[in-house]
C-alpha positions as CSV (number, residue, x, y, z in Angstrom):
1,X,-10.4,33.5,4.4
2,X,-11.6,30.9,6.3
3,X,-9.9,27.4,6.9
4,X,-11.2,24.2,8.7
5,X,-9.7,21.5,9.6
6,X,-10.9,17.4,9.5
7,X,-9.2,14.9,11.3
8,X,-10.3,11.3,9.5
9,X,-8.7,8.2,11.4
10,X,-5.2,8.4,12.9
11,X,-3.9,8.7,9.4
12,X,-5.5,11.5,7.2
13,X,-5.6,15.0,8.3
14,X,-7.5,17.4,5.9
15,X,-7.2,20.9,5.8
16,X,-9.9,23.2,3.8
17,X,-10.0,26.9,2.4
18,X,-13.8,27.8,1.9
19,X,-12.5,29.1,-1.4
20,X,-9.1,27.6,-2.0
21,X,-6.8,30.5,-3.8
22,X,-5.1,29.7,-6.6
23,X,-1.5,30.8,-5.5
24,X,-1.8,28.2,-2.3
25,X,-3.3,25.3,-4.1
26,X,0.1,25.8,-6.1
27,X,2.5,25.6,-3.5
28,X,0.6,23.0,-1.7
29,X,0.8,20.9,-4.9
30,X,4.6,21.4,-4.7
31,X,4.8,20.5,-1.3
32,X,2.3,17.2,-1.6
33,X,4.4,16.8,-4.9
34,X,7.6,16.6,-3.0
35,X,6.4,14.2,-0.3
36,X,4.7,12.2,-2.6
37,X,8.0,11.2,-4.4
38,X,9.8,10.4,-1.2
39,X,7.4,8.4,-0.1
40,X,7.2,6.6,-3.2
41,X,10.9,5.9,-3.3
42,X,11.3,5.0,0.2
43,X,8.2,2.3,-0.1
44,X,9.6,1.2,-3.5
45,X,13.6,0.7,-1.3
46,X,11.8,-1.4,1.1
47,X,9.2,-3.3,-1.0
48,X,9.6,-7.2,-1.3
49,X,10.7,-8.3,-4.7
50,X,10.3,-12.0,-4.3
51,X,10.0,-14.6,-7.4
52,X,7.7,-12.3,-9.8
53,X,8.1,-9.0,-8.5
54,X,4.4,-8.2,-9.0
55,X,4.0,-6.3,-5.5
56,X,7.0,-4.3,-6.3
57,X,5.1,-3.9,-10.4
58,X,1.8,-3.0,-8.7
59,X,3.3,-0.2,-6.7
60,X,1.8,3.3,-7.9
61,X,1.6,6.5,-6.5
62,X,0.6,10.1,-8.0
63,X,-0.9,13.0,-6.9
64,X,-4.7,14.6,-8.0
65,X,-5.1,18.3,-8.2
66,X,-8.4,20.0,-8.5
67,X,-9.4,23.7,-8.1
68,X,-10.7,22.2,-4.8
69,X,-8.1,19.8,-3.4
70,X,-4.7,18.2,-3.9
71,X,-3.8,14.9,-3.1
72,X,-1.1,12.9,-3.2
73,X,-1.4,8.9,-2.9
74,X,0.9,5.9,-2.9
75,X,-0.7,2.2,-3.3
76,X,-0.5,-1.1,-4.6
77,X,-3.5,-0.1,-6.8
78,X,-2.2,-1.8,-10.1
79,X,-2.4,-5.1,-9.3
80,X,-4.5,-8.1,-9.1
81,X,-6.5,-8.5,-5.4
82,X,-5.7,-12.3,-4.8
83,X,-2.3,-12.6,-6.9
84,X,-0.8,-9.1,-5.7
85,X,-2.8,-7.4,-2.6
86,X,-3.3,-10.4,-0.5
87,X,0.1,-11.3,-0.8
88,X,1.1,-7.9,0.1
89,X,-0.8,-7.5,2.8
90,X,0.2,-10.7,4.2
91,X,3.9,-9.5,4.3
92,X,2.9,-6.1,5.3
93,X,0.6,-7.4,8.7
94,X,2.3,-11.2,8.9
95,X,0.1,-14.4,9.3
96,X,0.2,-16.9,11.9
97,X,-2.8,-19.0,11.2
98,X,-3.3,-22.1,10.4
99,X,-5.4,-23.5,6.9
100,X,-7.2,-26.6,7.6
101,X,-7.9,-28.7,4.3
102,X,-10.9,-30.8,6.6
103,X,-11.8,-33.1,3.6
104,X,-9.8,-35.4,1.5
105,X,-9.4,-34.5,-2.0
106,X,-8.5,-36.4,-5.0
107,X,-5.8,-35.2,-7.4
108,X,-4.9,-36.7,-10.6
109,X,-0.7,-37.5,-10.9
110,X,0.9,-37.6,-14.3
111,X,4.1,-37.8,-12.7
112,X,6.1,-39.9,-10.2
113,X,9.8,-38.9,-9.3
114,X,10.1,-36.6,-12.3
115,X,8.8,-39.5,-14.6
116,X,5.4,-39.7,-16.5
117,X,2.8,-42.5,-16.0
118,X,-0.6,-43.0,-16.7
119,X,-2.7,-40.2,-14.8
120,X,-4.5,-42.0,-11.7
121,X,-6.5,-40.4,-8.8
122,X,-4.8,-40.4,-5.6
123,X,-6.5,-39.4,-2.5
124,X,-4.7,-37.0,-0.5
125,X,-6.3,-36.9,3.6
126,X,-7.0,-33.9,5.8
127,X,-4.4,-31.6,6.8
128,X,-3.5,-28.6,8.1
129,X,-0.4,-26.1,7.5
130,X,0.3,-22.8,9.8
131,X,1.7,-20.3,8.3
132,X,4.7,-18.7,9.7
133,X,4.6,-15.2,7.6
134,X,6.7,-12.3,9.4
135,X,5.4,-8.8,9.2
136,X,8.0,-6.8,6.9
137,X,6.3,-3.2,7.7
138,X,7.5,-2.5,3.7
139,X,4.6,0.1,3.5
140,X,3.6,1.6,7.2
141,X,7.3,2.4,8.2
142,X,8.2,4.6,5.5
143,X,5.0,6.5,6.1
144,X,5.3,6.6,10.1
145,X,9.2,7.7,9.8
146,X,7.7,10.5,7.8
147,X,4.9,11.5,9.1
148,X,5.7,14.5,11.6
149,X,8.2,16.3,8.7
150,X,5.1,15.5,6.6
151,X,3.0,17.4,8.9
152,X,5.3,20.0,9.7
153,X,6.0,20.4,5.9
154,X,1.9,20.8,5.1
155,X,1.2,23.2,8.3
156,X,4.2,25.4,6.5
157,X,3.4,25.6,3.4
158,X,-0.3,26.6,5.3
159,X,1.1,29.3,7.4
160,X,2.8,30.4,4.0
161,X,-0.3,30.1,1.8
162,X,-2.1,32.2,4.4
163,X,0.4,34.9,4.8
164,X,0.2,35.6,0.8
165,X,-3.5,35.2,0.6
C-alpha cells in the first residue's frame, strides 16, 4: 500500500492511500468525526452572539465521506456574505480603518426628536469614522489549541489503519 502525503498552506495537511481500504476510511471517519464535533462545539462556546445572532445561526460544520476521502469542515457557510461573513470576519481579524464618506449626501427626515414632520432634505457634509473593532479570535483559537492532538489523533489512527491493512 502506498501512502503520500500533501502539505497545502500552513493549515491543511492531506494524507492519501493509492487505494484507500475500506476498514481505514472507517476509522478515519470516526476519528475526523470526533474532531469535527469538538471543534464545532468549541467555535460555537466562543462565537459572538451579538443583537441577531446570525454569525452564531450561520455556524455549520459536517463531515464528507467518499470511497476516496473524508473530510470534516466547520464554517460560517449558511449565511449571507455582507450581513453574516463580513461581520464575522471583522470580529474574527479586527478593523482599524477609517471610512471616509468624501461627498455630502442628502437624506430625507420624517422625524425630529422622536416627533413626525413633513419629510425635507437635509444635507449631511463629509465625514469620516474609524473603526475601533477588536479581533475576538472566535474561530482560529479553537482550531490552533487543537491542532497538534488533531494531528497526533490523524497520524494514529494512520499508523493504525496501516497496521490492519
Amino acid at each position: 500500500m502506498e501512502l503520500g502525503t500533501s502539505l497545502i498552506g500552513e493549515r491543511r495537511v492531506a494524507r492519501r492511500f493509492q487505494n484507500f481500504p475500506e476498514a481505514a476510511r472507517r476509522k478515519f471517519e470516526a476519528v475526523i468525526k470526533d474532531y469535527q464535533n469538538r471543534l464545532f462545539s468549541a467555535i460555537n462556546a466562543k462565537i459572538p452572539r451579538g443583537r441577531t445572532g446570525a454569525i452564531a445561526a450561520a455556524l455549520q460544520g459536517g463531515v464528507d465521506s467518499t470511497p476516496y476521502k473524508v473530510r470534516g469542515w466547520v464554517s460560517l457557510a449558511g449565511g449571507d456574505r455582507n450581513k453574516v461573513i463580513l461581520p464575522a470576519l471583522a470580529l474574527e481579524y479586527g478593523s482599524n480603518t477609517s471610512i471616509k464618506v468624501k461627498e455630502k449626501e442628502g437624506r430625507l427626515l420624517y422625524t425630529v426628536y422622536g416627533r413626525y414632520i413633513s419629510p425635507m432634505l437635509v444635507n449631511v457634509g463629509a465625514y469620516e469614522r474609524t473603526t475601533n473593532i477588536v479581533a475576538q479570535r472566535f474561530l482560529r483559537d479553537p482550531l490552533d489549541a487543537m491542532s497538534g492532538q488533531v494531528m497526533s489523533g490523524l497520524k494514529q489512527a494512520l499508523a493504525d489503519a496501516t497496521k490492519e491493512v
